[in-house]
PAZAPA-4460 file (N, C-alpha, C; in steps of 0.05 Angstrom, whole numbers, plus 32768, in hexadecimal, padded with zeros to 4 digits):
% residues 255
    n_x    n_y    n_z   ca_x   ca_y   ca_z    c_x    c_y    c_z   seq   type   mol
   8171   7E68   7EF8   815C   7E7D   7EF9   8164   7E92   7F0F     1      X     A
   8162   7EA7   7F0D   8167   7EB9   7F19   814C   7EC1   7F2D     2      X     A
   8162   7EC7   7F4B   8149   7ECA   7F61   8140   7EE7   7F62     3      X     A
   8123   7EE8   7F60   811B   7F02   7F6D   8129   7F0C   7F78     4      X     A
   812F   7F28   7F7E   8132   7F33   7F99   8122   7F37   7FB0     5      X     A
   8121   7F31   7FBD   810A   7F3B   7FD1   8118   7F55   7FE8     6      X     A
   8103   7F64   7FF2   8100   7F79   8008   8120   7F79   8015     7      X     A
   8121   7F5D   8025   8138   7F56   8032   8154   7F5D   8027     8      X     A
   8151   7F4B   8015   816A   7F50   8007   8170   7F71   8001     9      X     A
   8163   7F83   7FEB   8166   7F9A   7FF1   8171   7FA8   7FFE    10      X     A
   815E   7F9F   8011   8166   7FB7   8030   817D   7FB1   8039    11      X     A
   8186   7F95   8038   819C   7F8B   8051   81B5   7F9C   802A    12      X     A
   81B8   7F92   8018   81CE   7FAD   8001   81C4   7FC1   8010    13      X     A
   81B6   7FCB   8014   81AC   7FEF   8016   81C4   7FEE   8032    14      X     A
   81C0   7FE7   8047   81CA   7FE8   8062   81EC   7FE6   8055    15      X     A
   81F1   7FCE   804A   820B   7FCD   8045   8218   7FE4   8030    16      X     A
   820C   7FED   8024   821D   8008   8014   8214   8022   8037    17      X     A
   8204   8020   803D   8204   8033   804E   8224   8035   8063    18      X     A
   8223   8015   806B   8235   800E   807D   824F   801C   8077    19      X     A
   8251   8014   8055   826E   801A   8051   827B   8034   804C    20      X     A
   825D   804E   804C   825D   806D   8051   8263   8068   8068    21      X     A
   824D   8066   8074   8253   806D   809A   826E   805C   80A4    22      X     A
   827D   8055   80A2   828C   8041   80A4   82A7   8053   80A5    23      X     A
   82A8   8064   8093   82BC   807A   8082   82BB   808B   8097    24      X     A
   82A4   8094   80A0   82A5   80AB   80B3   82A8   80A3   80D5    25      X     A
   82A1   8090   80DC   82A1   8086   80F5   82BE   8072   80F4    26      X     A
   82C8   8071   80E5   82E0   8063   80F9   82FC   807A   80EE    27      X     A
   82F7   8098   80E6   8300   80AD   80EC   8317   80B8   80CD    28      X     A
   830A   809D   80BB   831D   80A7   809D   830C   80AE   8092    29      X     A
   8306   80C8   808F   82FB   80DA   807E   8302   80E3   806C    30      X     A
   8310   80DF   8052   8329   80EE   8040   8307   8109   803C    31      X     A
   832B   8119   803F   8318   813E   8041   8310   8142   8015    32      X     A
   831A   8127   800C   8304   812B   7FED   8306   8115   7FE9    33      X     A
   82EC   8107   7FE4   82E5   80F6   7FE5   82E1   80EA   7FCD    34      X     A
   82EE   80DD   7FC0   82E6   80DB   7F9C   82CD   80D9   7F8C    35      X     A
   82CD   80EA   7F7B   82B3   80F2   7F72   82B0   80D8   7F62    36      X     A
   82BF   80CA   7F57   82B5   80B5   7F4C   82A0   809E   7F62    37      X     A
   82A9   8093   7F73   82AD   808D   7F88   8295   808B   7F93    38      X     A
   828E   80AA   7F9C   8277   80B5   7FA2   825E   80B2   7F8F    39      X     A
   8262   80B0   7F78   8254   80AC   7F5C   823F   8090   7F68    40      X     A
   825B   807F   7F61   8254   805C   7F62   824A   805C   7F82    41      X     A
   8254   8066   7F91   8241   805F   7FA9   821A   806F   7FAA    42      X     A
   821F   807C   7FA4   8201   808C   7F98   81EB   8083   7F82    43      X     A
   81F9   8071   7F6F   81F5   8069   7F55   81E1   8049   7F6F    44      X     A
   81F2   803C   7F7E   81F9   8022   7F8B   81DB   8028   7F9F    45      X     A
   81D6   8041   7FAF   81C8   8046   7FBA   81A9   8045   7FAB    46      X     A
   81B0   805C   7F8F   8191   8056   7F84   8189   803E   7F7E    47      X     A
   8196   802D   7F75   8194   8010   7F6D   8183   8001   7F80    48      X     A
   819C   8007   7F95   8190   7FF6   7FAF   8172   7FF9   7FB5    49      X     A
   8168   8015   7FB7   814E   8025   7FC1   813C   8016   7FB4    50      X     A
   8145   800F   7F8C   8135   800F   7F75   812A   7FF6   7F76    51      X     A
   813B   7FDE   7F88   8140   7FC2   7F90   8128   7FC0   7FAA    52      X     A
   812F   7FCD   7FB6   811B   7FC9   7FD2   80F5   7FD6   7FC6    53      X     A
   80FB   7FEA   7FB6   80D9   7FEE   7FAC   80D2   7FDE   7F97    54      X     A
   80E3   7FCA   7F8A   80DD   7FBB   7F72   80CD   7F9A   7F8A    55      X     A
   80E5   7F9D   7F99   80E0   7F84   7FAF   80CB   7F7C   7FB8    56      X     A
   80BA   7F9C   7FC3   80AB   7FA3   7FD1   808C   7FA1   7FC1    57      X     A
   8096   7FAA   7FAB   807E   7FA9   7F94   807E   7F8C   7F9B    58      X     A
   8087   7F76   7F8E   8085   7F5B   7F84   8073   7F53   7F9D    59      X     A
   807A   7F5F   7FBB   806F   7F46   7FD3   8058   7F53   7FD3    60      X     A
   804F   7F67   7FCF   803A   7F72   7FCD   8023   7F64   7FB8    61      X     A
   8031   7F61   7FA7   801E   7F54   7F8C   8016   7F38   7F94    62      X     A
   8032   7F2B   7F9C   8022   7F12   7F9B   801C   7F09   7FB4    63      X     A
   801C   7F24   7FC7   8006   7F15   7FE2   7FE9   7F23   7FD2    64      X     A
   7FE6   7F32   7FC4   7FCF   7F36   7FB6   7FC4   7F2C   7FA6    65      X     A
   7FD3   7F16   7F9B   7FCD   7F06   7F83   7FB7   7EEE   7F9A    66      X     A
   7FCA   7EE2   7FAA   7FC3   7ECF   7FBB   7FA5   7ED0   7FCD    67      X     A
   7FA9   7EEF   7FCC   7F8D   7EF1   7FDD   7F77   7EF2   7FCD    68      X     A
   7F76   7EF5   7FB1   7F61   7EFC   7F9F   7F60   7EDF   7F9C    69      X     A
   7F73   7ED2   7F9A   7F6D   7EAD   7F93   7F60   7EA7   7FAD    70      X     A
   7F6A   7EAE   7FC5   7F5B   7E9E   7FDB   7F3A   7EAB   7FDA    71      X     A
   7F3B   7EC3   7FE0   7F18   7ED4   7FE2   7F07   7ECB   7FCB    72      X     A
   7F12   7ED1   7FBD   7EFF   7ED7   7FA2   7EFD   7EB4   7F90    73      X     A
   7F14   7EAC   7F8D   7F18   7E92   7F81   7F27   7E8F   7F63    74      X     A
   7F33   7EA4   7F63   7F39   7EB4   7F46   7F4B   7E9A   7F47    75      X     A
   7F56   7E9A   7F2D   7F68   7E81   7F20   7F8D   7E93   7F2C    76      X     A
   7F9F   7E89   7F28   7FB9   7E90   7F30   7FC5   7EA6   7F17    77      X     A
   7FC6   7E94   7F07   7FD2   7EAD   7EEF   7FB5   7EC4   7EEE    78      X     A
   7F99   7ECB   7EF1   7F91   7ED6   7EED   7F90   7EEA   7F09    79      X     A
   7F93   7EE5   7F1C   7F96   7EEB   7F33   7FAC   7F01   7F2F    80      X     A
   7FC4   7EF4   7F20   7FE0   7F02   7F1D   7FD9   7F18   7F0D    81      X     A
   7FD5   7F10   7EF3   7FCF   7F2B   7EE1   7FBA   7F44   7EF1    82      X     A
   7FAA   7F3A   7EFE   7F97   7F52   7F0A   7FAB   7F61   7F24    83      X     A
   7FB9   7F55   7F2E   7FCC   7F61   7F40   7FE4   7F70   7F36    84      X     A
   7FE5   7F64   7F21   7FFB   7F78   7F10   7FF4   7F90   7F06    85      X     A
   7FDD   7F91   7EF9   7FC9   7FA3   7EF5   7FC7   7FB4   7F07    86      X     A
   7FBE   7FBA   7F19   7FB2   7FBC   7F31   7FD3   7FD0   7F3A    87      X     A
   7FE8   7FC7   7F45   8003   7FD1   7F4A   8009   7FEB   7F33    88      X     A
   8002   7FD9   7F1F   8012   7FEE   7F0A   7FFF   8006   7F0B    89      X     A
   7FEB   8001   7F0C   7FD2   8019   7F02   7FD6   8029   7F1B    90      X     A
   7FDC   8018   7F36   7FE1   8030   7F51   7FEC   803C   7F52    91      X     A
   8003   8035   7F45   8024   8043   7F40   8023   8058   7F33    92      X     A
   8018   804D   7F13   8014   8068   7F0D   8002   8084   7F08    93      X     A
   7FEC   8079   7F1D   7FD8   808F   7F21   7FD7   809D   7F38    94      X     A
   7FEB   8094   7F4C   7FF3   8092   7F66   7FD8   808B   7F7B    95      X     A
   7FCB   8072   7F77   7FAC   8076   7F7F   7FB2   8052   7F93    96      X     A
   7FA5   8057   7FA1   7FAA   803E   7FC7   7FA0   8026   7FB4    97      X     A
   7FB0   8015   7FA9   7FB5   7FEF   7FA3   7F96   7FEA   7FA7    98      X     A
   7F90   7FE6   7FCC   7F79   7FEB   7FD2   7F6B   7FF3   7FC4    99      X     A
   7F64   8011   7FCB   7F48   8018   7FB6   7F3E   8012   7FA2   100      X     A
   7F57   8009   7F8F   7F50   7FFB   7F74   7F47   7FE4   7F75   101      X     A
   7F51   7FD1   7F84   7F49   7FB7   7F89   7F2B   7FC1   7F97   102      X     A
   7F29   7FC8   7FA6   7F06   7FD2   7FB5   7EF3   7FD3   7FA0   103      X     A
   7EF8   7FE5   7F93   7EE7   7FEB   7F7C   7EE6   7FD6   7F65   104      X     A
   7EF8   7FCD   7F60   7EF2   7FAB   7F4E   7EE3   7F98   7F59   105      X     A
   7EE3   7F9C   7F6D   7EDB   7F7B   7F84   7EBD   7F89   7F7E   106      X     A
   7EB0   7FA3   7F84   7E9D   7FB3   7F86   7E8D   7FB2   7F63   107      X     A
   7E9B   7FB7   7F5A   7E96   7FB8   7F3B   7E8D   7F9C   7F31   108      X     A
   7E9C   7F90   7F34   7E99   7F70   7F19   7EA1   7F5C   7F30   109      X     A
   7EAF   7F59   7F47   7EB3   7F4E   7F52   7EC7   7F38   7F46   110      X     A
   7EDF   7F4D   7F3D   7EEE   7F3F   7F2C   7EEF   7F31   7F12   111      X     A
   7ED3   7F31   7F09   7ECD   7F22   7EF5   7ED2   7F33   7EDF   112      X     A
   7EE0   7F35   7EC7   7EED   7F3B   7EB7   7ED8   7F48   7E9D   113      X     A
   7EC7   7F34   7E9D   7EBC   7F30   7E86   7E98   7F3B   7E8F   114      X     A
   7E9F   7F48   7EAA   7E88   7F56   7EB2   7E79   7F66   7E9F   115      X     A
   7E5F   7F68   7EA7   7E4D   7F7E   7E93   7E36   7F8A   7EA1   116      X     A
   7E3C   7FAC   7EA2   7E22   7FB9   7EB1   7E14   7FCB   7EA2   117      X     A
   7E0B   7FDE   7EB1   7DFC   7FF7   7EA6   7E08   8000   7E95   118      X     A
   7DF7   8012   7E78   7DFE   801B   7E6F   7E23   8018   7E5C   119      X     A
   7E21   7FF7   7E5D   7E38   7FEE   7E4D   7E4A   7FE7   7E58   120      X     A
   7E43   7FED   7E7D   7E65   7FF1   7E8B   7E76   7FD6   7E87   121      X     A
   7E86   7FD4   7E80   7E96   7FBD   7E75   7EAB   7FBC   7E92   122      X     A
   7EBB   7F9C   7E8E   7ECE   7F96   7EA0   7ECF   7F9C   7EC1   123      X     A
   7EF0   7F93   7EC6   7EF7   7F9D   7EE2   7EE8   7FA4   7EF3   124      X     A
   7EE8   7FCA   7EEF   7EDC   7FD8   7EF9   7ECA   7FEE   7EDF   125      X     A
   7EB9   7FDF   7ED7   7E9F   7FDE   7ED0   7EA8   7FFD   7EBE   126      X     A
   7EB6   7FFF   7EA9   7EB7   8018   7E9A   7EA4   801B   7E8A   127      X     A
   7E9C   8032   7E7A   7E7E   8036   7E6D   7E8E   8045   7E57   128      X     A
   7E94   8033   7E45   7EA1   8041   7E2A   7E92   8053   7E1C   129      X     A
   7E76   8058   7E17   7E77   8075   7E12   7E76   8088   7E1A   130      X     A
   7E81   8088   7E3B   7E86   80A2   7E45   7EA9   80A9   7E47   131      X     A
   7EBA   809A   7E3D   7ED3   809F   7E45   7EDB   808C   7E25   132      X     A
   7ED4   809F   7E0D   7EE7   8098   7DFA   7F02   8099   7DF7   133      X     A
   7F08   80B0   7E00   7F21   80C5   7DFB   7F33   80AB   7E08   134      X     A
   7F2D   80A0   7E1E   7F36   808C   7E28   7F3F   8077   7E18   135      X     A
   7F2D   8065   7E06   7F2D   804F   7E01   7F32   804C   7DDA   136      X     A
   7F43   8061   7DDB   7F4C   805C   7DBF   7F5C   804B   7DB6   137      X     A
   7F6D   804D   7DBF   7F7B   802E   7DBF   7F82   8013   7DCF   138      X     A
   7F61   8016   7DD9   7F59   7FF9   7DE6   7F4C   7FE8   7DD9   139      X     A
   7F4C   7FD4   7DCF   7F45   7FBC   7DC4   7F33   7FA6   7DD4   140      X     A
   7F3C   7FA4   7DEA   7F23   7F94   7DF5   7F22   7F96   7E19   141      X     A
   7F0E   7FAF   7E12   7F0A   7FB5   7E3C   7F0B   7F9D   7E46   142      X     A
   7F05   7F85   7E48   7F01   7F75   7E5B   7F17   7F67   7E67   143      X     A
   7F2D   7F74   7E4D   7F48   7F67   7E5B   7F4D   7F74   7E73   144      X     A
   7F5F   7F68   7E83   7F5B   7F75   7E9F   7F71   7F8E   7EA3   145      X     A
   7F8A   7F87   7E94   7F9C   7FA5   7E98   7F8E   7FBA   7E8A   146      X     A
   7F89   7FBA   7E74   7F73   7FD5   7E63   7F63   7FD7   7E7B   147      X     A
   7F51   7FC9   7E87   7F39   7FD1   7E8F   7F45   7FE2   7EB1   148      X     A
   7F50   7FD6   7EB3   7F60   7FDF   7ED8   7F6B   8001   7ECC   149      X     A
   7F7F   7FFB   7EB5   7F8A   8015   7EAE   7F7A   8030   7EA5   150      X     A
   7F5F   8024   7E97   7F4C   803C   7E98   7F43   8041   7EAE   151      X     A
   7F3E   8032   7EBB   7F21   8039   7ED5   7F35   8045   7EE7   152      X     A
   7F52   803E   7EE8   7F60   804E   7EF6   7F68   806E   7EF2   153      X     A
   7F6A   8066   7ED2   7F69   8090   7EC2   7F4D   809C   7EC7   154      X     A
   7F3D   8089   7EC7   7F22   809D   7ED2   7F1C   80A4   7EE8   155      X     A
   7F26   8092   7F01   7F22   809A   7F1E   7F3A   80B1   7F25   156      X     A
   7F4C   80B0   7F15   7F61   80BF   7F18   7F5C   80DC   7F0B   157      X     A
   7F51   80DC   7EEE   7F3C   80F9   7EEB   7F33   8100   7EF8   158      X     A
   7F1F   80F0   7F03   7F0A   80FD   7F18   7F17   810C   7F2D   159      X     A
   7F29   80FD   7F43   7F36   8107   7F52   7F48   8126   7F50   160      X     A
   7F4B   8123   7F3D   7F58   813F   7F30   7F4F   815A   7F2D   161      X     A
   7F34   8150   7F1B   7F1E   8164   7F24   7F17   816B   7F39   162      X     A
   7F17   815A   7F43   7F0D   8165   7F68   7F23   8167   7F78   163      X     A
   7F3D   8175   7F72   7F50   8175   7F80   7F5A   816D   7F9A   164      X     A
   7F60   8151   7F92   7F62   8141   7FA1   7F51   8128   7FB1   165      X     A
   7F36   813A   7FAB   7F25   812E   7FB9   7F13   8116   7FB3   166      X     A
   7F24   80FF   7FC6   7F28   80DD   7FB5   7F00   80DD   7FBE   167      X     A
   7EF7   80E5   7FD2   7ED8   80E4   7FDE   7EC3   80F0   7FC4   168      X     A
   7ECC   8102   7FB6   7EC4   8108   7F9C   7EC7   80FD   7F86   169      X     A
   7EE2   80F9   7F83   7EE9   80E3   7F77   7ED4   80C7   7F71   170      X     A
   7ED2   80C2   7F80   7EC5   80A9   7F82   7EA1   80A2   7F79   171      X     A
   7E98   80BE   7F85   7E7B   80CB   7F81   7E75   80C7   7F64   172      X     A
   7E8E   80D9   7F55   7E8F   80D3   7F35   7E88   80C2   7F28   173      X     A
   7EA4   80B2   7F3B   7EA0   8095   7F2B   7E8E   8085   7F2F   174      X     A
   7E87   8087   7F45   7E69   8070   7F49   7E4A   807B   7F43   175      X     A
   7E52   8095   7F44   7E2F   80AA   7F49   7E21   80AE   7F5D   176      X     A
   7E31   80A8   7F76   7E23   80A7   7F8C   7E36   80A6   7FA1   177      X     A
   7E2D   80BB   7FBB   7E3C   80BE   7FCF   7E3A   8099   7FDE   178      X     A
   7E2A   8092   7FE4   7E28   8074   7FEB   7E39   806A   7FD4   179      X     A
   7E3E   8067   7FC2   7E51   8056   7FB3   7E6F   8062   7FBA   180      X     A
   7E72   807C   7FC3   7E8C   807C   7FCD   7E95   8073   7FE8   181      X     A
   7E7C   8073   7FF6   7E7A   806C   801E   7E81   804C   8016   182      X     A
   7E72   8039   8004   7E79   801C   8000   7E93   8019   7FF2   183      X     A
   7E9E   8029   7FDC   7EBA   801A   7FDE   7ECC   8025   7FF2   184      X     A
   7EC1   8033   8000   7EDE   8044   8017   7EDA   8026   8027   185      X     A
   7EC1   801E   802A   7EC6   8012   8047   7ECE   7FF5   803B   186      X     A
   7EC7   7FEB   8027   7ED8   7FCF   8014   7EF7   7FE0   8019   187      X     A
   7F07   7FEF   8017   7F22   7FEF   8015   7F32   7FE5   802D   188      X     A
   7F26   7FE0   803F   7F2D   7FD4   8052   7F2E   7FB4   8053   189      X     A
   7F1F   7FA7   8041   7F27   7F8D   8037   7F3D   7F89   802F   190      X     A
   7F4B   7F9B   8026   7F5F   7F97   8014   7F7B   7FA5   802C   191      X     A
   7F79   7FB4   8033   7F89   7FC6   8038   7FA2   7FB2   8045   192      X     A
   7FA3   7F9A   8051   7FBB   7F8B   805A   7FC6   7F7D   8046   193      X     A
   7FBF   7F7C   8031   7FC4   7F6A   801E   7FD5   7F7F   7FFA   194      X     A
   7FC8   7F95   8000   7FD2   7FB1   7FF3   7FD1   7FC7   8001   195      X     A
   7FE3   7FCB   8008   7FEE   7FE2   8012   7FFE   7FF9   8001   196      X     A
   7FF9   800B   800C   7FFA   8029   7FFC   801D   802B   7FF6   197      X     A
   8027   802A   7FE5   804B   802F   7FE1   8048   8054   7FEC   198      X     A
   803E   805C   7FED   8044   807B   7FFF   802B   8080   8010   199      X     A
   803B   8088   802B   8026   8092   803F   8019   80AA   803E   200      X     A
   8030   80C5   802D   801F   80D7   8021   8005   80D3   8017   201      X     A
   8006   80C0   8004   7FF5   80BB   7FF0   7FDC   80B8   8007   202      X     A
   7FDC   809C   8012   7FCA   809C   8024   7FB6   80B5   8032   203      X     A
   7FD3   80C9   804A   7FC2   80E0   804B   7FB1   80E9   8043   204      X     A
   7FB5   80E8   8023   7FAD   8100   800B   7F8E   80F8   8009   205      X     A
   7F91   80DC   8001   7F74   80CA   8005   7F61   80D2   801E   206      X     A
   7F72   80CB   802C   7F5C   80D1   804A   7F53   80DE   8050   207      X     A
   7F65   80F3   804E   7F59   8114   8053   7F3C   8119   803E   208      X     A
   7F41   810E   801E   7F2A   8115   8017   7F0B   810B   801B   209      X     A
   7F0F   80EA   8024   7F01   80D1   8032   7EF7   80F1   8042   210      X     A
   7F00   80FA   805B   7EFC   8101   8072   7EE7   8118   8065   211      X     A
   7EE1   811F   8053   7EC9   8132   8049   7EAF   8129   804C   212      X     A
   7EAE   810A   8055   7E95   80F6   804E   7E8D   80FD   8064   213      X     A
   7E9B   80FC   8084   7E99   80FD   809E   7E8E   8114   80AC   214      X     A
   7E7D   810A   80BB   7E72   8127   80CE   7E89   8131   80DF   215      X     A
   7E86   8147   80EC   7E98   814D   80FB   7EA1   8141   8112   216      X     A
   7E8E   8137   811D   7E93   8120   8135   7E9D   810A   8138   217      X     A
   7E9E   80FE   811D   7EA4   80E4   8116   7EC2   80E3   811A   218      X     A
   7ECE   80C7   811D   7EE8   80C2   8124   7EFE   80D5   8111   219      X     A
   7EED   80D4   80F9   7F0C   80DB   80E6   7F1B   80F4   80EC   220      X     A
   7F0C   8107   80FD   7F16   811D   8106   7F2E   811D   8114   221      X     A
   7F3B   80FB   811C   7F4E   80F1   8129   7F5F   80E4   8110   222      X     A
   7F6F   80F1   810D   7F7A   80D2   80FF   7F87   80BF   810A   223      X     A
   7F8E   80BD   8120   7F8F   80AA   812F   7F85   8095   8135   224      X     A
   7F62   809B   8133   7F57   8085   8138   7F48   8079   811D   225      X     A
   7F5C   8080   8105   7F55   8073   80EF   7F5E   8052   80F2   226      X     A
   7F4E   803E   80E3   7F5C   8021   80E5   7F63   8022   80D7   227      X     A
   7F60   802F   80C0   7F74   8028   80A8   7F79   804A   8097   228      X     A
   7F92   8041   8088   7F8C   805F   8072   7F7A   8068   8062   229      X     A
   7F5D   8051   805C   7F4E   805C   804D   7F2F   804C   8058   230      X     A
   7F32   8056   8075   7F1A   804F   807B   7F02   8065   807B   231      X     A
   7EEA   8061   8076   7EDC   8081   8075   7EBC   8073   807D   232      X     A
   7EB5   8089   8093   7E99   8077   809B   7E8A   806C   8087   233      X     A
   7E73   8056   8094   7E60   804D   808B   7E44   8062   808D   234      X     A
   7E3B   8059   8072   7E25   8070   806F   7E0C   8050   8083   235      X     A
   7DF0   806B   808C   7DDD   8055   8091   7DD7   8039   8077   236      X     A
   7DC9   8023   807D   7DBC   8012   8076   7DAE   801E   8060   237      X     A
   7DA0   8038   8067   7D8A   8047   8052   7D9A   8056   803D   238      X     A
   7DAB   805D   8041   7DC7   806A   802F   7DCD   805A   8023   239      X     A
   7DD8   8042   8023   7DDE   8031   8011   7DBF   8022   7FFC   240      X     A
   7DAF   8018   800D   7D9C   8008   8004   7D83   801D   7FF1   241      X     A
   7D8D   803A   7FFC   7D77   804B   7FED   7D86   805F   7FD3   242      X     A
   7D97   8051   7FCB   7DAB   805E   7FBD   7DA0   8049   7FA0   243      X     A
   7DA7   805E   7F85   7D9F   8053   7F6E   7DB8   8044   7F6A   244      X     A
   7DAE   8025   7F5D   7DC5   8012   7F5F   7DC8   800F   7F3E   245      X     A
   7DE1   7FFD   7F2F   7DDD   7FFF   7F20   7DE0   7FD9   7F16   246      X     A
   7DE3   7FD3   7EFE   7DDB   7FB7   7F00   7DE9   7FA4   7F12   247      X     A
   7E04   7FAC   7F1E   7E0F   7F96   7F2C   7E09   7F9B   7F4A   248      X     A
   7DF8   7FAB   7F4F   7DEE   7FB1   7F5F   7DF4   7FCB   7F79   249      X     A
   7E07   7FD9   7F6B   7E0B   7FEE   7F6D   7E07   8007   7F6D   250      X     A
   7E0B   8024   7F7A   7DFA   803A   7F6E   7E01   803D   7F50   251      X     A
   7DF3   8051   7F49   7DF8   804D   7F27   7E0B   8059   7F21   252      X     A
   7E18   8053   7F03   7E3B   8056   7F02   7E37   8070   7EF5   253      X     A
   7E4C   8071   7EF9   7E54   8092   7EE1   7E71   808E   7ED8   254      X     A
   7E6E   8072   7ED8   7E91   8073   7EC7   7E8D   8065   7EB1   255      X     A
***
């Protein structure tokens, strides 16, 4: 059977093709043309390497995320897996924080698959199939958990779009309520050691829009004294508790 790669391994190829560039130039044989073939396979050797260390990086990511949904929640192992797979892939390609997705599932159904709320909201993260047909044409059964992760991900990812950029709007959308976006900002910090953002851009991009929720006085005006990339104040007790919820006890959805 063939071993994973892991992070390590990667990096320590990555260093060694590096070595044997820098290697060329520091011990003073430089040929003044350098074979383009040569140069090819060492470049070709490099992307590989890179493609090795983010494939790596994905995998430890997943299954310290698999593990924690089995320890917190109690989810089974293979089901744990598939929602983490889910979860990676849908971040990847919506470019949207591991975290937040996971926040908003835990928030939604609480993982439970086969969840059911307002107004029809099915699965994961509680989608409402007659507001997002266009979506679900060739889905067969929301409750599976990659369909259901992969819409709720194209919808939070619409939203965001519309509001250029702005994940704090974003979120309003999707839940119907500024308190439904103040509660999953501040759930993403459950998660955030366990999924972490594959780009720190990305992060920024988030935060900055989070930081619309904030008065002017409040910390975020620092980013420095953020704890995490997607931390965003807590609304009062009456903000949350006076907010229209919807059956899972949430404000009411709009997804």
């Amino acid at each position: 059977m063939r071993k994973k790669p892991t992070s390590h391994d990667a990096s320590d190829e990555f260093r060694l093709i590096l070595g044997l560039i820098w290697g060329q130039s520091y011990n003073g044989r430089i040929p003044f043309s350098f074979p383009s073939s040569a140069m090819s396979r060492l470049l070709c050797l490099m992307v590989l390497s890179l493609g090795l260390m983010q494939t790596a990086t994905a995998d430890e990511n997943t299954d310290r995320m698999s593990a924690y949904l089995t320890q917190k929640f109690g989810l089974a192992k293979e089901k744990a897996q598939k929602i983490s797979d889910a979860v990676q892939s849908a971040a990847s390609k919506y470019s949207l924080p591991p975290a937040l997705l996971l926040a908003i599932i835990s928030i939604e159904s609480r993982f439970k698959e086969k969840a059911k709320g307002a107004n029809g909201a099915t699965g994961l993260m509680q989608v409402v199939p007659g507001a997002h047909r266009g979506l679900l044409r060739n889905v067969k059964d929301l409750t599976e958990p990659t369909a259901n992760i992969e819409v709720g991900s194209a919808i939070l990812y619409g939203y965001m779009r519309s509001a250029n950029g702005d994940m704090n709007a974003a979120l309003k959308s999707y839940g119907g309520s500024q308190a439904y976006a103040q509660k999953v900002s501040l759930r993403v910090g459950d998660f955030a050691a366990v999924a972490p953002s594959q780009d720190a851009a990305q992060q920024s991009d988030v935060r900055a829009g989070m930081c619309a929720a904030r008065p002017a006085s409040d910390r975020c005006a620092a980013p420095g004294n953020w704890a995490d990339a997607f931390t965003v104040p807590a609304v009062n007790a009456a903000g949350l508790n006076g907010a229209a919820t919807s059956a899972t006890g949430l404000p009411a959805t709009s997804h």
